[in-house]
C-alpha positions as CSV (number, residue, x, y, z in Angstrom):
1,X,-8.2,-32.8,-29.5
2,X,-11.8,-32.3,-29.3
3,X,-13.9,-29.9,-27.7
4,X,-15.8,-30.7,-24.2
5,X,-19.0,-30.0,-23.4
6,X,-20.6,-30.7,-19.7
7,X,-23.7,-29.3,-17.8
8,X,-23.9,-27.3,-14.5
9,X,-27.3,-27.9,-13.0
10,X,-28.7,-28.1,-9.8
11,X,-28.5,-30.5,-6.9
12,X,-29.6,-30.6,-3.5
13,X,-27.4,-28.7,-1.4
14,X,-26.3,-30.4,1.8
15,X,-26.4,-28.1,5.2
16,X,-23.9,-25.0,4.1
17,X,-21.9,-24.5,7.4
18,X,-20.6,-28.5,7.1
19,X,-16.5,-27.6,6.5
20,X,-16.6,-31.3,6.1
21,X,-18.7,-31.2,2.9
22,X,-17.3,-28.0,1.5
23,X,-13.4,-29.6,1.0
24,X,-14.9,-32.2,0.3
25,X,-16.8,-30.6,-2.5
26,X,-13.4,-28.7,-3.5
27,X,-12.4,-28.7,-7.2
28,X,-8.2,-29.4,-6.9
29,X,-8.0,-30.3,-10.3
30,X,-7.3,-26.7,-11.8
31,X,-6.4,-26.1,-15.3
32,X,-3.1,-25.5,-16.2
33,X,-2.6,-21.9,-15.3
34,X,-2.7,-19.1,-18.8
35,X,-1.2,-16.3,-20.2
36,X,-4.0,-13.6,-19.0
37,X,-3.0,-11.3,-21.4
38,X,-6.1,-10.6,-23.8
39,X,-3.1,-11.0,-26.9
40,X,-4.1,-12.8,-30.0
41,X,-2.4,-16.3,-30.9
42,X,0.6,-15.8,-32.7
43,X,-0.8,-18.3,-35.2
44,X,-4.2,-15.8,-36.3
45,X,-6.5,-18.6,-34.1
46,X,-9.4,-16.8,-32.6
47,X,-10.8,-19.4,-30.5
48,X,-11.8,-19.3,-27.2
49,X,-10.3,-21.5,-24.2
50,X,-13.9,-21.9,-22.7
51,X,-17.5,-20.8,-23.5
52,X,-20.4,-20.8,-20.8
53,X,-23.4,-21.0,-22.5
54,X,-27.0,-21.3,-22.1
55,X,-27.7,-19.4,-19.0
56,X,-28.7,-16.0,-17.8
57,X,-26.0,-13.5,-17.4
58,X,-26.5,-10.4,-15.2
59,X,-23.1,-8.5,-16.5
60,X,-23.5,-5.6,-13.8
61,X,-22.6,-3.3,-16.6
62,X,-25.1,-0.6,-16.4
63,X,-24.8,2.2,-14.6
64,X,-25.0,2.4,-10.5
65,X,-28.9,2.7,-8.8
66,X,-29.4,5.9,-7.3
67,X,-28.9,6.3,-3.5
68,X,-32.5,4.9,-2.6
69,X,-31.7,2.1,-4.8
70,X,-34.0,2.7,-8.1
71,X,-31.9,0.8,-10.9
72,X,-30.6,3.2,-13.8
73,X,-32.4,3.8,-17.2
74,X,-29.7,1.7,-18.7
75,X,-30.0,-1.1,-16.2
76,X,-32.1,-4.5,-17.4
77,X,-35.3,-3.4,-15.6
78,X,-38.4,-2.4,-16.3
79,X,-41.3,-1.5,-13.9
80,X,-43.6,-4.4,-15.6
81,X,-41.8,-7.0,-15.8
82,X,-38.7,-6.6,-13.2
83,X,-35.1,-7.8,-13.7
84,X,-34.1,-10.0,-17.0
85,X,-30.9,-11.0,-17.9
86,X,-28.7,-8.9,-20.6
87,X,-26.9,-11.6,-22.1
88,X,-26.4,-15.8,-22.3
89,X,-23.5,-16.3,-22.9
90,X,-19.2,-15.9,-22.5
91,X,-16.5,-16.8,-24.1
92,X,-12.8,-16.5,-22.9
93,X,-9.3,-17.0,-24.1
94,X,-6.1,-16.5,-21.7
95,X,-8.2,-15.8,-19.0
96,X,-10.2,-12.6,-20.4
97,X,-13.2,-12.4,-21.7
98,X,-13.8,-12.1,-25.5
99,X,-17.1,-11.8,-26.0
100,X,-20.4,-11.5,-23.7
101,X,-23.9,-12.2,-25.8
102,X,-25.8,-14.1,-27.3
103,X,-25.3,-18.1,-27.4
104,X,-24.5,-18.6,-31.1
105,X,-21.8,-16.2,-31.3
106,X,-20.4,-17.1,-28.2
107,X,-20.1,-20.9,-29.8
108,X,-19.1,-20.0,-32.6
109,X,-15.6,-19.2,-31.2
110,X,-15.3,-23.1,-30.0
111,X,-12.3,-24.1,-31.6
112,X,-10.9,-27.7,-31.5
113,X,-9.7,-27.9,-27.9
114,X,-12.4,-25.3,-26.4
115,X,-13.7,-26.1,-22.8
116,X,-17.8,-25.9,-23.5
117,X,-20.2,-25.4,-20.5
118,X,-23.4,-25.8,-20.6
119,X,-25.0,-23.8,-17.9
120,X,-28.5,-25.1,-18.1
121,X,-30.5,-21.6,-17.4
122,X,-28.7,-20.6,-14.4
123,X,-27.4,-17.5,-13.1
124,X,-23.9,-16.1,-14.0
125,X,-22.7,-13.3,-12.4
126,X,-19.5,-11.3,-11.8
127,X,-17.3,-12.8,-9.4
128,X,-18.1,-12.5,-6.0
129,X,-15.2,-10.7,-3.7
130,X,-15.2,-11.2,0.0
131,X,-14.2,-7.8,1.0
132,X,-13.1,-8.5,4.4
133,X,-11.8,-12.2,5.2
134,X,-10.1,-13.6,7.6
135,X,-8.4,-16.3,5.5
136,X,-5.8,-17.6,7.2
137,X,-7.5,-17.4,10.6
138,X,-10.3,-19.8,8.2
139,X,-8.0,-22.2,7.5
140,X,-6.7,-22.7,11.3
141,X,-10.0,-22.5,12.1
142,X,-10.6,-25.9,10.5
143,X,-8.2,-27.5,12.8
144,X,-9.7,-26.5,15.8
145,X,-13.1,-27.3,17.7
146,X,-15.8,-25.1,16.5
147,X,-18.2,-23.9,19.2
148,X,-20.5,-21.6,17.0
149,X,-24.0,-22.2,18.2
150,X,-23.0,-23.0,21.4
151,X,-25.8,-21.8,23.9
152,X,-23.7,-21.9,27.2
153,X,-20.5,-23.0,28.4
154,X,-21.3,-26.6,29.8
155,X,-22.3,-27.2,26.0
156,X,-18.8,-25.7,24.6
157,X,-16.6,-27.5,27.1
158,X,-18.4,-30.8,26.4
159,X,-16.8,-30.6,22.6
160,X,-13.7,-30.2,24.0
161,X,-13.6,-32.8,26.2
162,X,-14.9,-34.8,23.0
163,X,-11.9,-33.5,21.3
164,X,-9.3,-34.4,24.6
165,X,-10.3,-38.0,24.2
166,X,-9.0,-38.0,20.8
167,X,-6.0,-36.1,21.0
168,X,-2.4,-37.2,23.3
169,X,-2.2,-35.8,26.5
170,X,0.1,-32.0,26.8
171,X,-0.9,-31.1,23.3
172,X,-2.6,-28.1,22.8
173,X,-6.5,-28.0,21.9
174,X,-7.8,-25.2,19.9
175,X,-11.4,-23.5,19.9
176,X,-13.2,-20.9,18.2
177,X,-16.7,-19.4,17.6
178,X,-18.3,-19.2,21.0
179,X,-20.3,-15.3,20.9
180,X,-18.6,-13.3,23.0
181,X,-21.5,-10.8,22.1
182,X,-24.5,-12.8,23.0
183,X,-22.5,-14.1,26.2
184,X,-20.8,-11.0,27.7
185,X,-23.2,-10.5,30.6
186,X,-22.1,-14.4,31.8
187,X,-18.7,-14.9,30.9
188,X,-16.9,-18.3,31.3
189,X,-14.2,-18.8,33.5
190,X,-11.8,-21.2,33.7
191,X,-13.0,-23.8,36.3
192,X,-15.1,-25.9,35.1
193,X,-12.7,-26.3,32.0
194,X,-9.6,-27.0,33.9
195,X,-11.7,-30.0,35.8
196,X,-13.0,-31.6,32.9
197,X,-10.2,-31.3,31.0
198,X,-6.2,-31.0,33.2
199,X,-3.9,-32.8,30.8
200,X,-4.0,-30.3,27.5
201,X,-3.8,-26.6,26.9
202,X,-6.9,-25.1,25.7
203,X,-7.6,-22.1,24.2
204,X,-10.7,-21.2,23.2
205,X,-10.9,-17.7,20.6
206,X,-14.7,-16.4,20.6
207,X,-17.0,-15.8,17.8
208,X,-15.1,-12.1,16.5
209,X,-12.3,-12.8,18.6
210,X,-12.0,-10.0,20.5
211,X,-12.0,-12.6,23.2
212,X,-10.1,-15.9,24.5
213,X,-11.1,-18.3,27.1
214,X,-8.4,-21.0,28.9
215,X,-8.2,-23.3,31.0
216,X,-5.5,-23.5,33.9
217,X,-2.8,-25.1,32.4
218,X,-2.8,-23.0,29.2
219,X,-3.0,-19.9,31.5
220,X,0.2,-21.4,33.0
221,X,2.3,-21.9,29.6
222,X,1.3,-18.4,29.1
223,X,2.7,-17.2,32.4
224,X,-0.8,-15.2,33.3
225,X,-0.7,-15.5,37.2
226,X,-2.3,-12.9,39.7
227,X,0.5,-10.6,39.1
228,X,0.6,-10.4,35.7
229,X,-0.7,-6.6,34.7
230,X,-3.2,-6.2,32.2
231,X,-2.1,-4.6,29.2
232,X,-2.7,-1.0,27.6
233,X,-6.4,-1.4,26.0
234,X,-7.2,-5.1,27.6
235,X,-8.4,-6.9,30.4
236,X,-7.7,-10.3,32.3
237,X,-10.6,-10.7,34.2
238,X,-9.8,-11.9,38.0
239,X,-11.8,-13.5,40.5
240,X,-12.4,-11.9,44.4
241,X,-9.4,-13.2,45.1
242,X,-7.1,-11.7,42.5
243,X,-6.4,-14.6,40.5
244,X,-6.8,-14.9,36.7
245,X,-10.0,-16.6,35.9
246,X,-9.1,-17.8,32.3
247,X,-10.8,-15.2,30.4
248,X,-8.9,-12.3,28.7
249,X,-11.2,-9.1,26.7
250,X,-9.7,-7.0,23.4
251,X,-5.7,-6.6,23.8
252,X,-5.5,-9.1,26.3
253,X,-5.9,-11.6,24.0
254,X,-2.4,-12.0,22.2
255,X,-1.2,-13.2,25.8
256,X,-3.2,-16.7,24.9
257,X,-2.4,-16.4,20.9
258,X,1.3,-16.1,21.7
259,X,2.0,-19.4,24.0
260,X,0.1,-21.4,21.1
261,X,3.0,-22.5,18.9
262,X,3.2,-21.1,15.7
263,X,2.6,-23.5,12.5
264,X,5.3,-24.0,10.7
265,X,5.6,-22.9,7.2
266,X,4.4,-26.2,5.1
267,X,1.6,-26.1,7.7
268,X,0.7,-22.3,7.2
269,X,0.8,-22.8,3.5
270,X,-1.7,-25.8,3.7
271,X,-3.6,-23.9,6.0
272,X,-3.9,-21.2,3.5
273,X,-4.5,-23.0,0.3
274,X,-7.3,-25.2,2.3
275,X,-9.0,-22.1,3.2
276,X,-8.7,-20.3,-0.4
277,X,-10.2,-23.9,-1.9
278,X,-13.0,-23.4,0.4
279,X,-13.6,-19.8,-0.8
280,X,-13.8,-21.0,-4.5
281,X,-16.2,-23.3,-3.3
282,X,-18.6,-21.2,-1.8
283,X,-18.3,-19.1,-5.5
284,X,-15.7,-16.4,-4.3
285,X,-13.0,-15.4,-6.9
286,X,-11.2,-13.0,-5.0
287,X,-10.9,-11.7,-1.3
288,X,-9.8,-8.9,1.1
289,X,-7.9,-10.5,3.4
290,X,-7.8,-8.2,6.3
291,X,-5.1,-8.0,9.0
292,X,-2.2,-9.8,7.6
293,X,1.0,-11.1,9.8
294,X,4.4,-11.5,8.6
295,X,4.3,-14.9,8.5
296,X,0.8,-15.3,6.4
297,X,2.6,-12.4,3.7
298,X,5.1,-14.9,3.2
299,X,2.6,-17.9,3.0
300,X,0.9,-15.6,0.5
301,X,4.2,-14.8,-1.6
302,X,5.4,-18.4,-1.7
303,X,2.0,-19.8,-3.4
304,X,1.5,-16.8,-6.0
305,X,5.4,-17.7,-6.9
306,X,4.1,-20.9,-7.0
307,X,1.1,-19.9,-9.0
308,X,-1.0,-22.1,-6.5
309,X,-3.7,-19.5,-5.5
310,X,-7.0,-20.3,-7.2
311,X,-8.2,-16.8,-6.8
312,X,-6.8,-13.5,-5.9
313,X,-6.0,-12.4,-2.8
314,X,-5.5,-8.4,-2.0
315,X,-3.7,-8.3,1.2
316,X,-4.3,-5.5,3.6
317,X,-1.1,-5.9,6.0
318,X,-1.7,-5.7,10.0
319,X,0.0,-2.3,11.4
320,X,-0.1,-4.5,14.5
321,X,3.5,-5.5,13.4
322,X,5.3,-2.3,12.7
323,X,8.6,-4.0,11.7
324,X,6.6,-5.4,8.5
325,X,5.2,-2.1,7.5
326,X,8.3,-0.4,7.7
327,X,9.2,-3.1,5.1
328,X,6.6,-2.5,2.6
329,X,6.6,0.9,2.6
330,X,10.3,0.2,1.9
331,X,9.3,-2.2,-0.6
332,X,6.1,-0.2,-2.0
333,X,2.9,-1.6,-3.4
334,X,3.4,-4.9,-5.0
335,X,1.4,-6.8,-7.7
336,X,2.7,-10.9,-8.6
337,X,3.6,-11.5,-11.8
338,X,0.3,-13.8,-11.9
339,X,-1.7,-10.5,-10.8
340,X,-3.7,-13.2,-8.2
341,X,-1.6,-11.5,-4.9
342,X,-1.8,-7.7,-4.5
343,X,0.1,-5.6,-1.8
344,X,-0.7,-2.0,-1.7
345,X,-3.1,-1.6,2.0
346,X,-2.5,-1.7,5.2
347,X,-5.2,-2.6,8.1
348,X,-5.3,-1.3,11.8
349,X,-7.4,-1.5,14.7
350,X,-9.1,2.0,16.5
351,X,-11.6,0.2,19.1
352,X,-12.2,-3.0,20.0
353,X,-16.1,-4.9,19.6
354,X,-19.5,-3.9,20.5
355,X,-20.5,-7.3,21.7
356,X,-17.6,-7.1,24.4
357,X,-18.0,-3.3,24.7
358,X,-14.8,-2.6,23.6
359,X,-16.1,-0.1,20.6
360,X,-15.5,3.6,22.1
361,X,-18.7,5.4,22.7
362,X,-18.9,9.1,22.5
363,X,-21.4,8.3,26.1
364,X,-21.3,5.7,28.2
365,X,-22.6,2.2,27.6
366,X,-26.3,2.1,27.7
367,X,-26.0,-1.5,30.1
368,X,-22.8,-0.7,31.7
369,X,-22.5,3.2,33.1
370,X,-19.0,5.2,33.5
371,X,-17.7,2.4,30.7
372,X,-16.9,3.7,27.2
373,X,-15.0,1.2,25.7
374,X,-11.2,1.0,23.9
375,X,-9.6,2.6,21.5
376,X,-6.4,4.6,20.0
377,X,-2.8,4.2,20.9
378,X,-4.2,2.1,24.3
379,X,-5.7,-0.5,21.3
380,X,-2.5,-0.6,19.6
381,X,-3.5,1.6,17.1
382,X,-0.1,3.2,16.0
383,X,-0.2,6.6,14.4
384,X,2.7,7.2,13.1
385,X,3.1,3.3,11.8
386,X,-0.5,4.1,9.7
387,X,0.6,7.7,8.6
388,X,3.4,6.8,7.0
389,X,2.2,3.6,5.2
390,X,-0.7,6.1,3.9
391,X,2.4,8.7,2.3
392,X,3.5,6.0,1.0
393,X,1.2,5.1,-0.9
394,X,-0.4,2.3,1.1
395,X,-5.0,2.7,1.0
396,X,-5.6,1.7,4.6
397,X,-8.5,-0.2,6.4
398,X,-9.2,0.9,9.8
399,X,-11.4,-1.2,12.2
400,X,-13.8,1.5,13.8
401,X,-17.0,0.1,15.6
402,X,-18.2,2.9,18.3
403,X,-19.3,5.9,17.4
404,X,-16.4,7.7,19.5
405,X,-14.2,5.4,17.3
406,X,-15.5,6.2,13.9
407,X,-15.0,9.7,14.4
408,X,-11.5,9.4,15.9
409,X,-10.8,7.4,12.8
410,X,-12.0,9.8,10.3
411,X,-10.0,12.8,11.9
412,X,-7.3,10.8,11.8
413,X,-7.5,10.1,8.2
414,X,-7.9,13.8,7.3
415,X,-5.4,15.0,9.2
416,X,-2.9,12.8,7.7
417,X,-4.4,13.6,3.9
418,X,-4.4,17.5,5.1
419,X,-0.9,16.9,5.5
420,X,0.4,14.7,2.9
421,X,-1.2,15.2,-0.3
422,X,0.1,11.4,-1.3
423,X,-2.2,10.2,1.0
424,X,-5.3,11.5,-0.7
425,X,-7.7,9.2,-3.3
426,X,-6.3,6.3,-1.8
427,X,-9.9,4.8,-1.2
428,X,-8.9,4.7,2.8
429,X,-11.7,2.7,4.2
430,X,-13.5,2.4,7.6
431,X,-13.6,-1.8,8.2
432,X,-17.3,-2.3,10.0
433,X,-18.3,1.6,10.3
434,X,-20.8,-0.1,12.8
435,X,-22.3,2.8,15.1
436,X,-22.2,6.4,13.6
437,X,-23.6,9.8,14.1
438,X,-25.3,12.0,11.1
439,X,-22.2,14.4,11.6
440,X,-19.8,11.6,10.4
441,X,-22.1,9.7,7.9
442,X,-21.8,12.9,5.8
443,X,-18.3,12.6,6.2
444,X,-17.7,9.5,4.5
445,X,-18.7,10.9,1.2
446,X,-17.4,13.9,1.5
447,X,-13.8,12.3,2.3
448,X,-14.1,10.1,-0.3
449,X,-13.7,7.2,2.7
450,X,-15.1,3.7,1.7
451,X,-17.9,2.5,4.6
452,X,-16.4,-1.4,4.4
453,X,-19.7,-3.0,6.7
454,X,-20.6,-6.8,7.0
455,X,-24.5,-7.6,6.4
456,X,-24.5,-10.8,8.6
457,X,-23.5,-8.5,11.6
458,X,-26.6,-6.5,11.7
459,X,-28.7,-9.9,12.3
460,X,-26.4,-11.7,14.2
461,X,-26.1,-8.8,16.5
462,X,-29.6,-7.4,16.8
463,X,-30.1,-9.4,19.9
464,X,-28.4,-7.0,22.2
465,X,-27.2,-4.2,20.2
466,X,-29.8,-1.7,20.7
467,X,-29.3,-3.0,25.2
468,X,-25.6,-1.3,24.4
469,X,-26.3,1.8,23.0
470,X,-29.8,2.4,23.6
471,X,-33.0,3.6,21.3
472,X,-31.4,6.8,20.2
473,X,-28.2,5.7,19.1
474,X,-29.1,2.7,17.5
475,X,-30.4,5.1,14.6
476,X,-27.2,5.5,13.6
477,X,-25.8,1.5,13.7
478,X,-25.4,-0.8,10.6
479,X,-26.8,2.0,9.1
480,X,-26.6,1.0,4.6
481,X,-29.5,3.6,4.1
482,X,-28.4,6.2,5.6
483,X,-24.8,6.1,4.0
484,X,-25.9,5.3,0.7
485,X,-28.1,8.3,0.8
486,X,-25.5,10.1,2.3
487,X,-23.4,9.6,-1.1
488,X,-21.1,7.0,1.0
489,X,-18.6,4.3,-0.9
490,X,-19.6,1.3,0.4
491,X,-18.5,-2.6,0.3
492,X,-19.7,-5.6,1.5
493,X,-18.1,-8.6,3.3
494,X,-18.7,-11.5,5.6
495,X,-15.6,-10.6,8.0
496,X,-14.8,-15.1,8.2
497,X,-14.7,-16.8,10.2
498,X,-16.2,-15.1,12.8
499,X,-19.7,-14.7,10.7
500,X,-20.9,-17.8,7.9
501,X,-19.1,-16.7,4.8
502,X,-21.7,-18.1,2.1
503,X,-22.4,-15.2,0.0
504,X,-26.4,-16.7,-0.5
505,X,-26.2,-15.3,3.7
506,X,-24.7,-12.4,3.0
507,X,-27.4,-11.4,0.3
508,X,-30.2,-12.5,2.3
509,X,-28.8,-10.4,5.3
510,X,-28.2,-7.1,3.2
511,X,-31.6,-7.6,1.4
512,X,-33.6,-8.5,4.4
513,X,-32.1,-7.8,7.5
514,X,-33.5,-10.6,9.0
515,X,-32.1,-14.0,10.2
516,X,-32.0,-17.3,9.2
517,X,-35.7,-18.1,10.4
518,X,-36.6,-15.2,8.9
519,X,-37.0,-13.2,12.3
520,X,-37.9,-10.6,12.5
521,X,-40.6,-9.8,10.7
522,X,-40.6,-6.8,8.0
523,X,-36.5,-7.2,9.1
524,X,-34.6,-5.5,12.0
525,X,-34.9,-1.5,11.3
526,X,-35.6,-2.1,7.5
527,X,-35.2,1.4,6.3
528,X,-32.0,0.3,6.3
529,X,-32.2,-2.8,3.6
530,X,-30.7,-2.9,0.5
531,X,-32.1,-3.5,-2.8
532,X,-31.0,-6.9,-4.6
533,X,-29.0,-4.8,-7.3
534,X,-27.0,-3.5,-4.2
535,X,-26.5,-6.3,-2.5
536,X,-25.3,-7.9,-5.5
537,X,-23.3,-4.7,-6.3
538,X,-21.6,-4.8,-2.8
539,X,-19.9,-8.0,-3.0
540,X,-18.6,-7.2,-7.0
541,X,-18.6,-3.9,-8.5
542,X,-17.6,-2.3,-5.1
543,X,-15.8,-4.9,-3.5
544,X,-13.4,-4.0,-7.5
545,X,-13.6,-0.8,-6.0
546,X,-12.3,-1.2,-3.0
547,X,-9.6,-2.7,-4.4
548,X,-8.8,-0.6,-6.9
549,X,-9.6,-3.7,-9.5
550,X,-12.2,-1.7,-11.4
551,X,-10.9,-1.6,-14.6
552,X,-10.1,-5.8,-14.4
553,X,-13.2,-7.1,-12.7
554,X,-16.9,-6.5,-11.0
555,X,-18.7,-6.2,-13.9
556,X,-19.0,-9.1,-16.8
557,X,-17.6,-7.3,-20.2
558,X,-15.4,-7.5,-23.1
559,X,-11.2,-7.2,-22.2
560,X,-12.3,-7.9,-18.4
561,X,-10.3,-11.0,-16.1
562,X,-13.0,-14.0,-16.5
563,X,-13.5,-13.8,-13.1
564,X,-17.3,-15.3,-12.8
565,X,-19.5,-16.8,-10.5
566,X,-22.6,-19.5,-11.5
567,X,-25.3,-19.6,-8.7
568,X,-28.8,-21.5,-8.8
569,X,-30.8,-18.6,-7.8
570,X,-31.5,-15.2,-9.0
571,X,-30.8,-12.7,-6.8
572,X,-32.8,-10.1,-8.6
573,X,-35.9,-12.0,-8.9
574,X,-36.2,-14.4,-6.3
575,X,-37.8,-14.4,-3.0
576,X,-35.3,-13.1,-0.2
577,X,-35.7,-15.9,1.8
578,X,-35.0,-18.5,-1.8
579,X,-31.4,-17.0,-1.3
580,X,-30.3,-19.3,1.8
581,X,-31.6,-22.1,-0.3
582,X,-29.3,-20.7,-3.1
583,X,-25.8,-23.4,-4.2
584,X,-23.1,-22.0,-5.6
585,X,-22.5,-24.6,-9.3
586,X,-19.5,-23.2,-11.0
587,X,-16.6,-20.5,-10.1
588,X,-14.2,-19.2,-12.3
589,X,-11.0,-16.9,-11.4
590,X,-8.4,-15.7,-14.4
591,X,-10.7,-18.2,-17.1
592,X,-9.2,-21.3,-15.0
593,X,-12.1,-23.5,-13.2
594,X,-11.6,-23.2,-9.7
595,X,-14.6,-25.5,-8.4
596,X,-17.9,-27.0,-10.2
597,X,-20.0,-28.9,-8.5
């Protein structure tokens, strides 16, 4: 055998959001799967399974910027000449990495059958986590007809009736992605979807899908009629008349999600594994994956038995279904044998969206008076269910949007870690900690609770947040400053599908806080940006964090997993707005190559 040697390089990147071009661009063709113990050969050889070479490696393995964002006095910075790289080079063997450096030590460990990568100047970094996913949700997704961008409902219903001409008549047609945020003062109803399109079932999730929209033969398969009651902490919204008009708001929405046949197994594991392809491709090597069902867990178990996942996948179990909690915390936190699936969180839901004004407010809605939104045991948020998941053991995640809901949430969590000292340095985290008061921020550090917010929201929301909650309050929304400064954990995410997953968007929306366009200008409240070391920071050393991975990954460094990511832009030295133009060229997860481009 000989050793290989190949270049990673640049191309021109066609448009990101394409789900056509990024399977397409997927990398199936994985290594054999390694012992990832760091363990000598047994035979004295030394060598390494793969070098990368020739690039510029930010390891990450310096000590944390201060709370305004300064870099350290260790950190690869100086005031003249900015950020520079601290090494060139890595070599692993058995998925760890041996040696971080300088390029001719890290080839002198090619041995006869080393993997050698040229990396042709680019940017190596540790690899990127997605801190709160929707994975499986991704992966239907890519089945259904995707109505993001969709500027009003004649536009949305026009792709489904392109879809109905391609599809048998009486099967069901699946949506997703129309803003339920930008829309919510001229909501769709079921009419002009039921005429254009009688002979399926549709079902159409929006953007964050807090709500569904369907048209009148869906809404009969799911046996909503005129005396159906709304349930605890949703609506169905009626016409004059009393009747259903196809669109159903927060915990109304399972009503839809359960007359939609399930997929069956095979299906939900190809649905999966799709989805986790197109993660690698877009450079993750691990992710959150937020909300679990019963059915995904076991989707999830049968591929790490399998040792078919190309990355890891820490699974934060839904205490929506309190049979499989009760399970787990039978079961107790679990690590595969692979170490690439990790059991040991649990996720719940306090309040519902801001968008739909589901979050709970501590004061009314600033555009809709007397209205404070959703929230607690009416949102299916099950105390007792959480409580004892968290003495057992189990770090939770708690969806908390409104200000009324973040507190709620935090009370909740001390009381239960006042009473059970289990329950305590579990890293419990808030999932979007979206609209807070000063009172609270403080609270996060001095709980030691884990802010888990989403960049991309803050721009894709500024549109209408500040018409929900007013001038004042909006102070205290998407507020990465303010709880960085506070002392606050934080973590960053894209919260997929609902929001473009690339992590080049994610950056450019932590670091700018402007849009795509680059609107607006100076960014929306920018007090509030992050630095590029933070940004970079949010989505691997504290995304580790988070998931109590630490001591395995998020930095690049001798005896860590070879988890790494190779992008075609410098986060620390480019322009903000050279990110979106940024291309993901090589991912690594446990030393294997999980996609090159």
């Amino acid at each position: 055998m000989t050793a290989t040697h190949v270049s990673c390089g640049p191309r021109p990147l066609p448009r990101r959001r394409l789900i056509a071009w990024l399977t397409g661009c997927l990398c199936l063709g994985l290594v054999a799967a390694c012992d990832r113990r760091a363990a000598p050969a047994a035979d004295g050889d030394t060598s390494a399974d793969l070098i990368l070479h020739n690039g510029r490696v930010y390891s990450l393995a310096w000590q944390e910027p201060d709370t305004d964002g300064r870099p350290a006095a260790d950190a690869p910075f100086d005031s003249v000449g900015g950020w520079h790289p601290d090494a060139a080079a890595v070599a692993i063997r058995n998925g760890r990495i041996v040696y971080v450096g300088t390029d001719s030590a890290a080839l002198a460990r090619r041995g006869p059958a080393t993997r050698v990568i040229d990396l042709a100047g680019q940017v190596l970094l540790p690899g990127l986590v997605d801190a709160h996913a929707h994975v499986a949700e991704l992966g239907q997704s890519m089945d259904r007809v995707n109505l993001t961008g969709s500027a009003s409902e004649a536009e949305a219903v026009e792709r489904i009736v392109a879809r109905a001409a391609q599809t048998p008549k009486g099967e069901w047609i699946l949506g997703y992605g129309w803003d339920e945020g930008a829309w919510a003062n001229r909501y769709p109803d079921q009419r002009l979807l039921s005429a254009r399109v009688p002979d399926h079932p549709v079902v159409l999730r929006s953007l964050h899908g807090f709500a569904a929209w369907a048209n009148a033969r869906a809404l009969a398969l799911a046996h909503i009629t005129r005396e159906t009651p709304s349930p605890d902490g949703g609506e169905i919204r009626r016409d004059a008349a009393g009747d259903p008009t196809g669109l159903v708001l927060n915990r109304a929405v399972p009503l839809l999600d359960n007359a939609v046949p399930a997929p069956t197994p095979a299906q939900r594991d190809a649905q999966v594994l799709r989805a986790l392809h197109v993660m690698a491709a877009a450079g993750y090597t691990g992710v959150h994956e937020t909300g679990v069902a019963a059915d995904v867990m076991e989707s999830f178990e049968r591929l790490a038995t399998q040792d078919s996942l190309p990355l890891r996948v820490y699974a934060m179990l839904s205490a929506r279904e309190p049979a499989l909690i009760r399970r787990w915390i039978t079961r107790g936190p679990f690590t595969s044998a692979n170490g690439l699936l990790t059991v040991r969180a649990v996720k719940a839901y306090y309040d519902g969206a801001l968008g739909s004004r589901g979050a709970q407010l501590l004061a009314d809605y600033a555009d809709r008076p007397g209205h404070r939104g959703v929230s607690g045991g009416t949102y299916g948020f099950d105390r007792r269910v959480v409580a004892d998941a968290m003495t057992a053991g189990f770090q939770v995640g708690i969806h908390a949007i409104g200000d009324a809901g973040n507190r709620a949430t935090l009370d909740f969590i001390d009381s239960v870690t006042r009473a059970a000292p289990t329950a305590r340095g579990l890293r419990h985290r808030v999932e979007h900690a979206q609209l807070l008061t000063p009172t609270d921020i403080a609270r996060f550090a001095s709980m030691g609770v884990t802010a888990s917010v989403q960049p991309p929201h803050a721009v894709e929301d500024k549109g209408w947040a500040e018409t929900r909650v007013g001038r004042t309050r909006i102070a205290g929304a998407y507020a990465w400053r303010t709880l960085r400064r506070a002392g606050a954990a934080m973590v960053f995410s894209s919260d997929l599908p609902g929001s473009d997953w690339s992590p080049f968007y994610g950056l450019h929306s932590a670091i700018t806080r402007q849009d795509t366009s680059g609107a607006p200008a100076g960014g929306w409240y920018p007090a509030q940006r992050m630095t590029p070391e933070e940004a970079v920071r949010g989505y691997t050393v504290w995304s580790a964090r988070a998931g109590f991975d630490e001591r395995e990954s998020g930095t690049i460094a001798v005896g860590k997993r070879a988890d790494l990511t190779l992008v075609s832009v410098d986060p620390f030295r480019a322009d903000p707005a050279a990110l979106l133009r940024g291309q993901v060229l090589l991912t690594v997860s446990h030393g294997r190559v999980t996609y090159q481009r």
